[in-house]
N, C-alpha and C positions, 0 to 999 in steps of 0.2 A: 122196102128200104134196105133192110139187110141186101136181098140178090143185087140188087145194084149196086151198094156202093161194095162188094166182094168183088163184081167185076173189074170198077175200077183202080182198085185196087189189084188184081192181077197185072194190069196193063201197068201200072205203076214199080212192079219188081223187076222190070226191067229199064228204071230210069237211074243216073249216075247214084253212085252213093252221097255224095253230096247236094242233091238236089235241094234239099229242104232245108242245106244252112242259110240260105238266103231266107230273110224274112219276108219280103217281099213275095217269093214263092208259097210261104206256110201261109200267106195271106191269102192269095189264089187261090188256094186248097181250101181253106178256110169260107170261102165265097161261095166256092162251088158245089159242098157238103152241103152249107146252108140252103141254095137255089135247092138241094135234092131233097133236104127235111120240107122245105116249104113245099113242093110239090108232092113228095109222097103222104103228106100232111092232109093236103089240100084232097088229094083222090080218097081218102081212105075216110076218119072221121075227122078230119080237124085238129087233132091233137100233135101240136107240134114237138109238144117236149115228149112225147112218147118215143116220134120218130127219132128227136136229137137222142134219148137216152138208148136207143137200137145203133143208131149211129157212133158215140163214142164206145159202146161195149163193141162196136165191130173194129174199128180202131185197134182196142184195148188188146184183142186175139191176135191181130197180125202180129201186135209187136212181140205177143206171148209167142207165137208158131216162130218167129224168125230171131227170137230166143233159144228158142227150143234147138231150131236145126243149127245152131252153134254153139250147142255144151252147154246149152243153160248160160251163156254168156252174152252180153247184150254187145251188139256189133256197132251203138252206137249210129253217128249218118242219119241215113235220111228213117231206116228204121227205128231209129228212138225219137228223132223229133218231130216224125208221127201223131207223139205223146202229145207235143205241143198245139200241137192243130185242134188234137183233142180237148186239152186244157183249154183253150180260146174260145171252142165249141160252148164248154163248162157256163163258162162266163158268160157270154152275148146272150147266150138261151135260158142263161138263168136255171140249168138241171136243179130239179128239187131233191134228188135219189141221192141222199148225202153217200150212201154204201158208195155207188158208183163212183162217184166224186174222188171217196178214202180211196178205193182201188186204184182210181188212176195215179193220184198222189204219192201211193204206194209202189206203181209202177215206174215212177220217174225216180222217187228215193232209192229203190232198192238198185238204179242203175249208175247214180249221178253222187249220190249218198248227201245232200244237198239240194234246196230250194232256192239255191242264188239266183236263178233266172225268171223266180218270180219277185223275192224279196230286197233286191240290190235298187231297183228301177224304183219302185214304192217310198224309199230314202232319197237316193241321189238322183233320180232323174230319169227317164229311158235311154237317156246317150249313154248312161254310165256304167253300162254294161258290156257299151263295148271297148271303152277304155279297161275294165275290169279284166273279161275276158274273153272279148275277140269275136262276142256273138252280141247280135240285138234283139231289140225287146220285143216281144209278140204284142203289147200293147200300146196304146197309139199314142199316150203321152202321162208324164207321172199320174196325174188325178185318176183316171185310167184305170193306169197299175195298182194305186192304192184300193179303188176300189177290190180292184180282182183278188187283192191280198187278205179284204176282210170278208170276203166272199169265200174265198180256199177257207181260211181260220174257221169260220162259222161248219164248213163241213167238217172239218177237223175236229173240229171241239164235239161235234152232235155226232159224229163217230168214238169218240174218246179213244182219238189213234195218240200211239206213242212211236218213236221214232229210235233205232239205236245209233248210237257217236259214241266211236272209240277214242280214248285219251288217255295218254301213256299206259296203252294196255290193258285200260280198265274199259269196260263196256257199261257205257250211261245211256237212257232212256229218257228223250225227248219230244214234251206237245210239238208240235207244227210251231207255236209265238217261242217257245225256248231255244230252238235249234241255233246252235252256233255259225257264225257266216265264215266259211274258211278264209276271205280274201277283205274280211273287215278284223281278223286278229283274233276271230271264235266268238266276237259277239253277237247277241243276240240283238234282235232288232229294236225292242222296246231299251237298250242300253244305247245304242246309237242314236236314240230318239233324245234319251238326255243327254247324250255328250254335244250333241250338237242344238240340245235347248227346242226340239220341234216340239212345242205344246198342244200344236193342232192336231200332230199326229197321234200323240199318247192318248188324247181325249176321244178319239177316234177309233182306236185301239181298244180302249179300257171296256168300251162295252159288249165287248166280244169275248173279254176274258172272265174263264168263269171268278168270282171273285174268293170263293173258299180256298183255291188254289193257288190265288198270286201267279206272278213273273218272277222270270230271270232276271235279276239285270247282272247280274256277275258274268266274266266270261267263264269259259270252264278251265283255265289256263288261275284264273285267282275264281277258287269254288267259295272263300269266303267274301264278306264285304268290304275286304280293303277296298276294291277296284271302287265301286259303289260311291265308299265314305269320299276317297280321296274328290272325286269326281263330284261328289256333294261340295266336299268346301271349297273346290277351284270355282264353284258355283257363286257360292256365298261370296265369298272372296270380290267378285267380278259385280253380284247385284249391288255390295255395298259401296263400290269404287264407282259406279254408274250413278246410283241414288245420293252420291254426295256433290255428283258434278254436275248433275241436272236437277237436282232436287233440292239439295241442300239440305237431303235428310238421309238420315241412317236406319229409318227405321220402314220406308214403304219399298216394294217392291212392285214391279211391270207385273202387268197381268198375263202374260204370258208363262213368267216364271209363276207366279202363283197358280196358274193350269196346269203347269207341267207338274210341279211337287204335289197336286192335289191330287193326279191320277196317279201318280208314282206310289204315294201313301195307298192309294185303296186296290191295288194291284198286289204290293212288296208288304210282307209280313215284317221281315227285319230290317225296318229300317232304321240306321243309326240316328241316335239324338245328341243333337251337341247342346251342350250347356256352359256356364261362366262360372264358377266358384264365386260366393259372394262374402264377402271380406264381412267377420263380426265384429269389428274393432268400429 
């Protein structure tokens, strides 16, 4: 598996640098790795994710070697989205080698310093990344992407990777679920999930997160729970203005909202409590 796909890979450094912005193209590539695990699979003993996990570590070295011969600088192009083929790889085959998994993830971070082109799609959509920024989604449509998102997270976690993010100078360490999204304002994805009320997602989410630990939901821009609280009561605010015009009660809320607050409580240690002063008179 290795000799072969090295060959092809040869043949491939001499294709444009841009070959592989096209998605369409990392798809192709993506097809044709898989035809070569499935037959080097098939000839040898059956073990396919053995082949996949020879196959993304050969990946893994090009991009290292073609790092290398450029100062230890990632040149980006078709030599970093590469990565991507490989991450796609990740996914369809199901790699169990969570190490392998970290490595890769670590090899896209430490070039891109950002997971936007897994986590943007997972929220808004897989178009919406190329309104974002200029490239699309390696996966075939949101449910997809989300999938792929609790599948990265799970190896994250079973790695216990941390990530560094610099902000105003200071250097913070972040899980994979905390990482801020530079082109959503530094938020983190489980705070996007409440500002925009997705309750199917947080439920989705939450079992992935180890629970001693909690989520972010603050950006790191507001490190305390202003963001949070305020975001909390435009909340309240909105369920009780709803439950009075459909319900004619002030006291039930949609069950969506009651999912979302239930996984947010068992994620978020600090979460603010509002209360009413009660009049003794």
């Amino acid at each position: 598996m290795e000799h072969f796909l090295d060959c092809y890979l040869d043949g491939f450094k001499e294709a444009p640098r841009n070959t592989l912005h096209d998605a369409r193209t990392r798809k192709e590539m993506v097809e044709y790795i898989s035809t070569m695990i499935n037959g080097c699979a098939t000839a040898e003993d059956g073990d396919t994710n053995a082949s996949c996990v020879i196959a993304i570590d050969t990946l893994i070295r090009y991009h290292r070697r073609a790092k290398l011969s450029n100062g230890n600088v990632c040149m980006m192009g078709k030599n970093h989205n590469i990565l991507y083929v490989g991450l796609r790889l990740c996914y369809i085959w199901q790699v169990k080698k969570s190490g392998l998994v970290a490595e890769l993830l670590n090899e896209i971070y430490f070039c891109e310093y950002t997971f936007e082109r897994i986590l943007i799609g997972a929220i808004f959509g897989t178009k919406a990344p190329h309104y974002f920024a200029g490239w699309k989604s390696d996966f075939d449509n949101q449910e997809d992407n989300f999938r792929g998102l609790i599948y990265f997270l799970d190896k994250a976690n079973r790695s216990k990777m941390l990530f560094p993010f610099h902000w105003n100078g200071i250097l913070h360490y972040y899980r994979f679920i905390d990482l801020p999204i530079e082109s959503c304002g530094k938020a983190s994805i489980l705070r996007l999930s409440v500002q925009f009320g997705l309750a199917d997602k947080i439920g989705r989410i939450q079992p992935s997160i180890p629970i001693q630990h909690g989520q972010l939901l603050t950006s790191v821009a507001q490190s305390d729970t202003h963001g949070f609280s305020e975001k909390s009561t435009r909340t309240n605010n909105k369920q009780r203005a709803y439950n009075r015009k459909i319900r004619g009660s002030d006291t039930r809320r949609p069950y969506s909202t009651v999912s979302m607050w239930s996984g947010t409580t068992r994620t978020e240690a600090p979460v603010p409590l509002y209360y009413q002063k009660m009049s003794m008179g």
